[in-house]
C-alpha positions as CSV (number, residue, x, y, z in Angstrom):
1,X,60.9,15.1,25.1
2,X,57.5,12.6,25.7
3,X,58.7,12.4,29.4
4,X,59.1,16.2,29.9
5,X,55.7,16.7,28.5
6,X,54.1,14.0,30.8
7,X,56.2,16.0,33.6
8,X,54.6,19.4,32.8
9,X,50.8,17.6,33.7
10,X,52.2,18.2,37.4
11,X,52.8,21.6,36.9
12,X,50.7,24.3,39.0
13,X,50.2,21.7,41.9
14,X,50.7,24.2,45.4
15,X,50.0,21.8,47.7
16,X,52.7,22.1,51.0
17,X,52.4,19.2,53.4
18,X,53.6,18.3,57.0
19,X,54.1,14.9,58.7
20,X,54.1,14.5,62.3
21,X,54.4,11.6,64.5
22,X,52.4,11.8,68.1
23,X,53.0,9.5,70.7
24,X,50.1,8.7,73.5
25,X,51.4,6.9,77.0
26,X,48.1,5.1,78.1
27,X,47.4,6.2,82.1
28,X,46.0,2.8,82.9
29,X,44.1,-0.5,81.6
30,X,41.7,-0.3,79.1
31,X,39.7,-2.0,76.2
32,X,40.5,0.2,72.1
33,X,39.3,-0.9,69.2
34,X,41.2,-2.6,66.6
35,X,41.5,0.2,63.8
36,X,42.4,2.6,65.9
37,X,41.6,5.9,63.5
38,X,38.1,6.3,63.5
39,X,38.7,6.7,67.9
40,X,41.1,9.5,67.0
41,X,39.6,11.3,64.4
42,X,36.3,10.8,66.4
43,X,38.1,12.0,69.7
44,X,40.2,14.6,67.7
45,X,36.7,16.8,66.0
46,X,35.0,16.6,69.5
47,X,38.0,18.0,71.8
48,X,38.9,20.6,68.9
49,X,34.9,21.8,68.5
50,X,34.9,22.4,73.0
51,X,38.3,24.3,72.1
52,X,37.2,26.5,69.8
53,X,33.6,26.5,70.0
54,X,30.7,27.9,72.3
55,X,28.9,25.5,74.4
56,X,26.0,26.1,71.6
57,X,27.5,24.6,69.1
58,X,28.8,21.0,70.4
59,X,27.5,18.4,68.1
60,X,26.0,20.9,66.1
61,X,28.2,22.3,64.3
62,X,26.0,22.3,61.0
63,X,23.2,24.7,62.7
64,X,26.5,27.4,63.4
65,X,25.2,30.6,61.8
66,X,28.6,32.3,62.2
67,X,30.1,34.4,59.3
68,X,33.7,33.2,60.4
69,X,35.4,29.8,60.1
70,X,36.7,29.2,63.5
71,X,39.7,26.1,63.8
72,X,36.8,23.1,63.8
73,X,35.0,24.5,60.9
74,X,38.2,24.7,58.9
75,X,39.5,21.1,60.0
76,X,36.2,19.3,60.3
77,X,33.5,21.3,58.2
78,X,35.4,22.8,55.8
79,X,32.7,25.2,53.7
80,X,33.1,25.0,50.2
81,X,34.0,29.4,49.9
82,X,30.6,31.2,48.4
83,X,31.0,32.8,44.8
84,X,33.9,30.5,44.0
85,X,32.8,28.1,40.8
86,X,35.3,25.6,41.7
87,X,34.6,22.0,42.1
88,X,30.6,23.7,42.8
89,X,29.0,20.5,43.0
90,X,31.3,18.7,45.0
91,X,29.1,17.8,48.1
92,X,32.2,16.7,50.5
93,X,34.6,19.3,50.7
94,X,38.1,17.1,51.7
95,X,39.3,17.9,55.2
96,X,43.4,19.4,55.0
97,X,44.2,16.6,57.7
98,X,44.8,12.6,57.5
99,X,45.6,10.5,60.6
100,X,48.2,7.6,59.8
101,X,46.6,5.2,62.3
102,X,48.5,2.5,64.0
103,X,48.6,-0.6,62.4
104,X,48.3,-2.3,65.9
105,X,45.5,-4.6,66.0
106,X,45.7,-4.9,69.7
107,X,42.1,-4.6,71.4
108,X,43.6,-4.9,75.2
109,X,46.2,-2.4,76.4
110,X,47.3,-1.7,80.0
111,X,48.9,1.0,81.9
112,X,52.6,2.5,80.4
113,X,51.8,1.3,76.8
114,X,52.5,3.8,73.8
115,X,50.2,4.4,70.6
116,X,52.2,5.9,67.8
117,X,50.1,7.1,64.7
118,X,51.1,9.7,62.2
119,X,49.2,13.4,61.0
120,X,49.6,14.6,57.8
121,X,48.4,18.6,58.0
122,X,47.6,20.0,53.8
123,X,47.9,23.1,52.5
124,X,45.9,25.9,55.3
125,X,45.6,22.9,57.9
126,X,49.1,23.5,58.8
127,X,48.1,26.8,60.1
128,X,45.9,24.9,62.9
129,X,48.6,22.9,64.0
130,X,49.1,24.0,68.0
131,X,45.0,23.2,68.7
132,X,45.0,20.2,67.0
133,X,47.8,19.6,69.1
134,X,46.4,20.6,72.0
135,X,43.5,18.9,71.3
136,X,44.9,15.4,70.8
137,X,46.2,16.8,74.5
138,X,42.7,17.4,75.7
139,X,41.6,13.9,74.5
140,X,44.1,12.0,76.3
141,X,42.6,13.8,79.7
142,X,39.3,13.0,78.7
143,X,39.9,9.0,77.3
144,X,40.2,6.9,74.6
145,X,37.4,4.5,73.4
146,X,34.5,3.4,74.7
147,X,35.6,2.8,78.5
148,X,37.5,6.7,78.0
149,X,40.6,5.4,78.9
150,X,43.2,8.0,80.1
151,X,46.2,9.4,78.5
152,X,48.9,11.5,78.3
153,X,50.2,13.5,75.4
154,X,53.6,12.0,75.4
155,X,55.4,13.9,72.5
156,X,55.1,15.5,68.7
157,X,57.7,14.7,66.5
158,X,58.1,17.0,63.0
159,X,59.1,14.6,60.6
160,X,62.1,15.1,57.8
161,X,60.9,14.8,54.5
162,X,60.5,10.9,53.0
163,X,62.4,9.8,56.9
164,X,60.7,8.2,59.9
165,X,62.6,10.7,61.7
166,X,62.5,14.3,63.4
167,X,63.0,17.1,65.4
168,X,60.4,17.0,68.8
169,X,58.3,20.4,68.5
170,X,56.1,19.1,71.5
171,X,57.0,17.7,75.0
172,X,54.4,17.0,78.0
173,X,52.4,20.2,78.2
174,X,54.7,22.4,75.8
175,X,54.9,23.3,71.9
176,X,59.0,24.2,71.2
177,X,58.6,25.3,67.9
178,X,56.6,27.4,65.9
179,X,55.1,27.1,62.5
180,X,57.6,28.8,60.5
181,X,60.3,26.3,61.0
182,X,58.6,23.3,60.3
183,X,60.0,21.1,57.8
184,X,57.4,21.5,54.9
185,X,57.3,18.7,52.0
186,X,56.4,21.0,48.8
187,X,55.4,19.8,45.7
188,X,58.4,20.4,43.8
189,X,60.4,18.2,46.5
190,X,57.6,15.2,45.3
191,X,58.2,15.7,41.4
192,X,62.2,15.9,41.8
193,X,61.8,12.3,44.3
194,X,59.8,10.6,42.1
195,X,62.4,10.8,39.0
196,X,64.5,8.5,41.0
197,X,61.6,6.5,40.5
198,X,61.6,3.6,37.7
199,X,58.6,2.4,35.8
200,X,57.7,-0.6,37.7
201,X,56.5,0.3,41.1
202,X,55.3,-1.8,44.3
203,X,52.1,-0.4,45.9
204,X,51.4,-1.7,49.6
205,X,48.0,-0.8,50.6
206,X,48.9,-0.8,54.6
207,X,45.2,0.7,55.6
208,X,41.8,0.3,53.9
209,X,41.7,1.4,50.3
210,X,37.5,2.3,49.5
211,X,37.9,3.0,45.7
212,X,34.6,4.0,43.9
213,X,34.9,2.7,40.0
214,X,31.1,2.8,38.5
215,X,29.2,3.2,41.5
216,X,30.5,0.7,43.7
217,X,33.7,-0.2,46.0
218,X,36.3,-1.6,43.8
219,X,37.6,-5.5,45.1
220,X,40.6,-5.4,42.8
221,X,42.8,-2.8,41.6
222,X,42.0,-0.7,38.6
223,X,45.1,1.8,37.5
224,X,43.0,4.1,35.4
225,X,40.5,4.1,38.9
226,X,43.5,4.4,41.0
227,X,44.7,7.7,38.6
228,X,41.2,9.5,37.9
229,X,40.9,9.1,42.2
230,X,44.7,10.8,43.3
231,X,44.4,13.5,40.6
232,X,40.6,14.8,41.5
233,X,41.9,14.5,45.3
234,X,45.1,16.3,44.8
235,X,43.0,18.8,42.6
236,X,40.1,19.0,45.5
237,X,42.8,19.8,48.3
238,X,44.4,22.5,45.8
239,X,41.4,24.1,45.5
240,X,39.8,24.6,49.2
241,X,43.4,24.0,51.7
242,X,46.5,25.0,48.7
243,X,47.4,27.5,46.7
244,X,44.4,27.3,44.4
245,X,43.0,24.6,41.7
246,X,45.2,21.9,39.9
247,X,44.7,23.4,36.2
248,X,46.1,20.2,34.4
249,X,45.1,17.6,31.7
250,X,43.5,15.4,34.1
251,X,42.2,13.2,30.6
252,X,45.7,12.7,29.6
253,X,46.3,11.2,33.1
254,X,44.1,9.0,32.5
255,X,45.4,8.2,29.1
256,X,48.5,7.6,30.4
257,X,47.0,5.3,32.7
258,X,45.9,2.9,30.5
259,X,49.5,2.1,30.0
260,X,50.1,1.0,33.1
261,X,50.1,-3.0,33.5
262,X,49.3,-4.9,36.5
263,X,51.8,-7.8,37.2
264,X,51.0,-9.2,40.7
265,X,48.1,-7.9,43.2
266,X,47.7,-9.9,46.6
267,X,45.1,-7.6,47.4
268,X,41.8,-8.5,50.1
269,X,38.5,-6.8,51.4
270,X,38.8,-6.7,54.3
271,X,35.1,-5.5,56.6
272,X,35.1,-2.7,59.3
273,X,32.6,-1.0,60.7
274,X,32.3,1.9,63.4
275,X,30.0,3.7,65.2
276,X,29.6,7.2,64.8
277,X,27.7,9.5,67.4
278,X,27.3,12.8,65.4
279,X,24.8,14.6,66.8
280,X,24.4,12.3,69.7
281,X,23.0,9.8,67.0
282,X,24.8,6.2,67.4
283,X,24.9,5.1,63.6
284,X,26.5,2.1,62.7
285,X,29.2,3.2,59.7
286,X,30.5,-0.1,57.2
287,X,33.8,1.2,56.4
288,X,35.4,-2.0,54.5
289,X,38.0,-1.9,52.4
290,X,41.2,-3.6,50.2
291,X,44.4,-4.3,51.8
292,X,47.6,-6.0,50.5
293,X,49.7,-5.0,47.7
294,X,50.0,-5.1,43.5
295,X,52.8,-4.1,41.3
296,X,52.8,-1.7,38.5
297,X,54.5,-2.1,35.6
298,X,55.4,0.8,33.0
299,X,54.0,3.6,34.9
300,X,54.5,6.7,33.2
301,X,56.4,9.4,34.8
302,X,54.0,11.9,35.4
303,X,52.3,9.3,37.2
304,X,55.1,7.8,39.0
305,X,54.8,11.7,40.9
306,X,51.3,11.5,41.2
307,X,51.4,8.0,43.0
308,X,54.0,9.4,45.3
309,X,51.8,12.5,46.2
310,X,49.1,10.5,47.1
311,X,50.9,7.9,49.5
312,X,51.2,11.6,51.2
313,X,47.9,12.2,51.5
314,X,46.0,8.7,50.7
315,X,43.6,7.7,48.6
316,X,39.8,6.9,48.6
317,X,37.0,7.1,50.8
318,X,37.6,8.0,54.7
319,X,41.3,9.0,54.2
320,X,40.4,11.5,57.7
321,X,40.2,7.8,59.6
322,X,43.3,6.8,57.9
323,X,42.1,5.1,55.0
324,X,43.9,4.4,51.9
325,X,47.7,4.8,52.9
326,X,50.2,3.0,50.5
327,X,53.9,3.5,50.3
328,X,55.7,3.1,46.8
329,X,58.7,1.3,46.1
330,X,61.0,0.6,43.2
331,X,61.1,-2.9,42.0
332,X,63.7,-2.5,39.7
C-alpha cells in the first residue's frame, strides 16, 4: 500500500520526450573545444534565429516586439505565457531541448572524423524538430568553433525508447519521416521502467552536474538537493513545454528523500568555462561542475521514477549545454 501511495506523487506528470542521435562528418582539419556542448548549443540558437528570424532581429532577440513566438523564441527564449500564475517568478523559463554532448575530449580533429552527440526534444519542442534539424544542417555549412570548421550533416537517428538504437528519419539533405511517427517516451513508459528498479541505485554523473543547495554549487552529493532539483525541473518543463503543471506533493518528495542513504560517491569538480558572444558581447561564462558517480541506497520508489525521468532530461544548471546527464543502474 505505502509504495502505491509513493507511486501516485508521479501522477499528472504529461511530459512526452524524444531522443535523437545526430552524427556530423568534419569537411576538413580543424581546432574544437574540449566540451563540445556549449559550440553546439551556441552554433544551434544562431543558425535557428537566421532561419526563422528577420535580419532585425539577429543577436537581438530580446528587443523582438512580435506578438507571435516564432521556432527560436520557443527553443531559445521561451516567454513565460502572460496571465498564467504558474511558476510567476521563475526568471529562466527552461528551454524543451538538451544536447547530450560528446564525451570526446579531443581538441584536434581532421578531415572524415564523426562527432556523435545526442537531442533530447520535451514536451512542444518536439513540434520544432525539422528546423532544428535543419539548423544543425546550416551550422555544419557555416563551421564549428572558433576556426568555423566545415561540416556535413551526416544523419539523424530517432532513438527506441531506453536503446542506443533507431530508425534514420534524416539522411544528407533529407528528413524521411515526419513527426507523427516518432517513437515518443511518455511518462507512463518512465513510471512502469523504473518498477524494475530496486532500492539501491548507481548514479554516473557522465557531464557536469551545477547543483544549487543554499546559495552555492554543491561539491558533494546531497539526495534531498538532488530531489527538490528533478521535481521543480520536471514541474517547470510541465508547465511551459507539457501538458500543463506537475500538481504533486513535492514536500513529500522531499520527505521521502531523506531516506535515501549515500553508500559510495567518487564524485569531482571539475572547472570549465566558455565564452559566450550574445549580443556580440564576448563574456567569459565559468561553467564548472561535479563528475563521477555515488550510489544510493533505499531510494524510495516514487523516487526511483523521478531519478529515471531526470537522467532524460538532466539535472542542474546549463542542462541546454549538456550539463548534468547521469544514467541509473541497479546495483542489486
Amino acid at each position: 500500500m505505502t509504495e502505491t501511495l509513493e507511486m501516485d506523487l508521479l501522477a499528472g506528470l504529461d511530459l512526452p520526450l524524444f531522443r535523437a542521435r545526430l552524427t556530423m562528418r568534419l569537411l576538413a582539419d580543424g581546432v574544437l573545444p574540449a566540451y563540445k556542448g556549449g559550440m553546439l548549443r551556441g552554433g544551434l540558437g544562431r543558425s535557428l534565429q537566421r532561419a526563422a528570424c528577420p535580419q532585425t532581429c539577429w543577436d537581438r532577440a530580446d528587443d523582438c516586439d512580435s506578438s507571435s513566438y516564432c521556432a527560436y523564441r520557443w527553443v531559445f527564449a521561451t516567454p513565460h505565457p502572460p496571465n498564467d500564475n504558474h511558476l510567476h517568478d521563475l526568471q529562466d523559463v527552461p528551454r524543451p531541448f538538451v544536447i547530450d554532448a560528446p564525451r570526446d575530449r579531443r581538441t584536434h580533429c581532421v578531415a572524415g572524423d564523426t562527432l556523435e552527440f545526442g537531442l533530447v526534444l520535451i514536451g512542444h519542442g518536439i513540434d520544432y524538430l525539422a528546423p532544428i534539424v535543419f539548423s544543425f544542417e546550416h551550422l555544419g555549412h557555416r563551421g564549428l568553433g572558433r576556426e568555423s570548421t566545415r561540416a556535413r550533416l551526416e544523419r539523424v537517428e530517432a532513438l527506441r525508447p531506453w536503446e542506443t538504437i533507431g530508425a534514420v528519419i534524416y539522411q544528407d539533405g533529407q528528413i524521411l519521416t515526419d513527426v507523427q511517427s516518432l517513437p515518443i517516451v511518455a511518462t507512463p513508459m518512465v513510471a512502469e521502467r523504473a518498477t524494475m528498479l530496486s532500492g539501491d541505485l548507481r548514479l554516473t554523473f557522465q557531464s557536469l552536474l551545477r547543483l544549487k543547495t543554499n546559495g552555492s554549487y554543491a561539491t558533494t552529493i546531497d539526495p534531498v538537493a538532488l530531489v527538490r532539483a528533478m521535481s521543480w525541473r520536471l514541474h517547470a518543463l510541465a508547465t511551459f513545454h507539457g501538458g500543463g503543471p506537475w500538481e504533486t506533493d513535492r514536500r513529500r518528495l522531499t520527505t521521502l528523500a531523506q531516506q535515501i542513504k549515500i553508500a559510495e560517491e567518487h564524485m569531482q569538480w571539475v572547472e570549465w568555462s566558455r565564452t559566450s558572444t550574445s549580443r556580440n558581447q564576448r563574456q567569459k561564462m565559468n561553467l564548472g561542475g561535479l563528475v563521477g558517480s555515488v550510489v544510493l541506497q533505499d531510494v524510495p520508489p516514487a523516487l526511483r521514477a523521478l531519478l529515471l525521468a531526470g537522467s532524460l532530461v538532466h539535472v542542474g544548471k546549463a542542462c541546454v549545454f549538456g550539463h548534468g546527464k547521469y544514467t541509473v543502474e541497479d546495483v542489486r
